[in-house]
C-alpha positions as CSV (number, residue, x, y, z in Angstrom):
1,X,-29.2,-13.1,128.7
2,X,-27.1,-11.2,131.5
3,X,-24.3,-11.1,128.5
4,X,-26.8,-8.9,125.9
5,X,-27.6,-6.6,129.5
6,X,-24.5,-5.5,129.8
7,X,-24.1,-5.0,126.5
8,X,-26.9,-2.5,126.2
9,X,-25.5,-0.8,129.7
10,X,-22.2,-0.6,127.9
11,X,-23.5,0.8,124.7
12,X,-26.2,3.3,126.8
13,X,-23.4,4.5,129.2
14,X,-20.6,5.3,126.1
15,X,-23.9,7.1,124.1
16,X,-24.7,9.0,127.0
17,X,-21.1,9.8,128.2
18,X,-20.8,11.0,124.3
19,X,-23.3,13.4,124.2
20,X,-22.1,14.9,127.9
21,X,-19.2,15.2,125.8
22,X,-20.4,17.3,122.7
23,X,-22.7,19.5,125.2
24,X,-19.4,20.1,127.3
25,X,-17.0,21.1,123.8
26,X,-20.1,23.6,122.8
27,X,-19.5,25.4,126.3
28,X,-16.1,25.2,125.7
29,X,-15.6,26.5,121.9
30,X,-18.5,29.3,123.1
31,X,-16.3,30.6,125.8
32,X,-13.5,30.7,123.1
33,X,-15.9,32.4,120.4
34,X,-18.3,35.5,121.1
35,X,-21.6,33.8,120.4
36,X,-23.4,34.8,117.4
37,X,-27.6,34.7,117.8
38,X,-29.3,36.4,114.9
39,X,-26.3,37.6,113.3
40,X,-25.2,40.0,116.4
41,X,-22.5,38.9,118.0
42,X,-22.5,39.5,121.4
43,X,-19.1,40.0,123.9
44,X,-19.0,37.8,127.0
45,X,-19.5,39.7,130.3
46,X,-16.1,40.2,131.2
47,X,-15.0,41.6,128.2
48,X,-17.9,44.1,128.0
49,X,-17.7,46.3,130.5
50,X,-19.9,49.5,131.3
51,X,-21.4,52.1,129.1
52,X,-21.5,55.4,132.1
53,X,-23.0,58.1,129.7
54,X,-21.0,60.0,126.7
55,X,-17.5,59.4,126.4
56,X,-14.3,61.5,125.0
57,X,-12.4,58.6,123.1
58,X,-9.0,59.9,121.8
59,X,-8.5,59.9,118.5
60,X,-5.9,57.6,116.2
61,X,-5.2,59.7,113.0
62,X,-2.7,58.3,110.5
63,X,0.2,60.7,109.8
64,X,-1.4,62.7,106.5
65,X,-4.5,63.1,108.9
66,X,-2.9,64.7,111.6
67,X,-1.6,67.4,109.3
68,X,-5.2,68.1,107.8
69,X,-8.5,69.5,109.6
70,X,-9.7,67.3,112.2
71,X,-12.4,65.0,110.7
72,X,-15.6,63.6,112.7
73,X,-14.9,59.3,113.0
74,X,-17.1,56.6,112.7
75,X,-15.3,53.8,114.5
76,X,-17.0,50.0,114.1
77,X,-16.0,47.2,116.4
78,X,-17.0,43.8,115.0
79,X,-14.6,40.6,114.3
80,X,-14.6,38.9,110.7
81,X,-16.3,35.6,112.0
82,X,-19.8,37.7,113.2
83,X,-21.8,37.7,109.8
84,X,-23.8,41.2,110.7
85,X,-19.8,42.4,111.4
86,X,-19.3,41.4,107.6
87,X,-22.4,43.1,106.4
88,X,-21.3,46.7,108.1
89,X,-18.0,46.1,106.6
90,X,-19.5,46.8,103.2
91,X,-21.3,49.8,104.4
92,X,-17.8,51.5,105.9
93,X,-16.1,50.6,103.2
94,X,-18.5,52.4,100.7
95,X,-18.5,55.3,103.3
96,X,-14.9,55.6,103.6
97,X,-14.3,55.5,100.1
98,X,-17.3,58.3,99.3
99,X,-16.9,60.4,102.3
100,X,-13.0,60.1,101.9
101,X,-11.6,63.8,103.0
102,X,-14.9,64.4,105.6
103,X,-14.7,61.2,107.8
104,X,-12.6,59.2,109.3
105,X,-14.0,55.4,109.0
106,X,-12.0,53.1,111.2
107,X,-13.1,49.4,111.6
108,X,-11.5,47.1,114.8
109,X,-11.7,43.6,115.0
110,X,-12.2,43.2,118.7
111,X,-11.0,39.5,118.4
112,X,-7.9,40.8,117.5
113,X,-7.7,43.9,119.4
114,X,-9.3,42.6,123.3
115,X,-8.2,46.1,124.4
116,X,-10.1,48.7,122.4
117,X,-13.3,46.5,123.3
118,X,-12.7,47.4,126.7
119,X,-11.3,50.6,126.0
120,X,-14.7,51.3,124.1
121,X,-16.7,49.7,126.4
122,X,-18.4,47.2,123.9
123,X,-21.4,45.0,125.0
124,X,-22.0,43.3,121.2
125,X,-20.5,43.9,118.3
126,X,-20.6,45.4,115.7
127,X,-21.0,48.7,117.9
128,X,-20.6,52.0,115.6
129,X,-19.3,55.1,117.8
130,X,-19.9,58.8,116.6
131,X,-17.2,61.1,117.5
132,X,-16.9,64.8,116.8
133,X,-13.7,66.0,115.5
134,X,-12.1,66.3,119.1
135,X,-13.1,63.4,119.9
136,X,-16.0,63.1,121.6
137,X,-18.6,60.4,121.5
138,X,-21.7,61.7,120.1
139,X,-23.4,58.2,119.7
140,X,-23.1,54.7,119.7
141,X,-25.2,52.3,117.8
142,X,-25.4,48.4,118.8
143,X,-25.6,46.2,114.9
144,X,-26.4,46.4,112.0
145,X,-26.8,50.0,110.4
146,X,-27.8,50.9,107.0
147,X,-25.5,53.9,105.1
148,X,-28.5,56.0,104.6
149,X,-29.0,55.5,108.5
150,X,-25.2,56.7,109.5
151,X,-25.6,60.2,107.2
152,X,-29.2,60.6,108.7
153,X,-27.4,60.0,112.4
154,X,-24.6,62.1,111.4
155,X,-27.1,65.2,110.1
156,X,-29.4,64.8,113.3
157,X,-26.2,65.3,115.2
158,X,-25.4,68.4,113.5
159,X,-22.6,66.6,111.0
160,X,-22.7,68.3,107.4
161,X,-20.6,66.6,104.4
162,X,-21.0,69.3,102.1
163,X,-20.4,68.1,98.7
164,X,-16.8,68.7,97.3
């Protein structure tokens, strides 16, 4: 009898020091991850920072861009494992490719590049930033965002892609 007891406190004490386990490697892998509810991925604290009003980003032309007219950028931050991230990447891409000599589309992964997501002051991602063609931050929109929504965004801002 006192052998089948002990048993069961064995096999109740490894089930229950399995589960602390598992909860303890989900807080673990989440710290490592950005956590993803409802397909927006969201930065942890210390990475976000603050959002203080408009800001003047610099911005990073390629070469052949430098020499042209300055453009007005849409810049998404997002990382490839945040499936609303994936979604905008379809959108940007179409943009880029359509709006080709009008605007400068430039995506960052923030799990790669820790820096401009601080630099950018991200709270979730994907985040989209308007900028002018100096360079300053006209708007910033938090997920996802349909094309027709960026050109209506870019016309209410006073942004015209005339037709070439």
């Amino acid at each position: 009898m006192k052998t089948k007891l002990k048993n069961k406190l064995i096999t109740t004490a490894v089930l229950i020091l399995a589960v602390i386990a598992v909860v303890e490697f989900q807080k673990y892998t989440k710290r490592l991850v950005p956590e993803c509810a409802d397909g927006v991925c969201r930065l942890p604290a210390e990475q976000a920072g603050a959002i203080i009003g408009p800001q003047s980003v610099p911005m990073m032309l390629s070469p052949s861009q430098a020499e042209r007219k300055p453009l007005p950028q849409l810049i998404d931050l997002g990382a490839e494992s945040c499936a609303t991230c994936k979604m905008m990447t379809a959108v940007l891409e179409e943009l880029a490719s359509e709006y080709n000599n009008r605007l400068i589309v430039q995506m960052i992964n923030t799990l790669e590049d820790k820096e401009s997501a601080e630099k950018y002051s991200i709270r979730m991602i994907p985040t989209q930033i308007f900028l002018d063609a100096e360079g300053n931050e006209l708007f910033r929109h938090e997920g996802f965002i349909s094309k027709e929504d960026i050109l209506k965004k870019w016309a209410e801002l006073g942004v015209d892609f005339p037709n070439e």
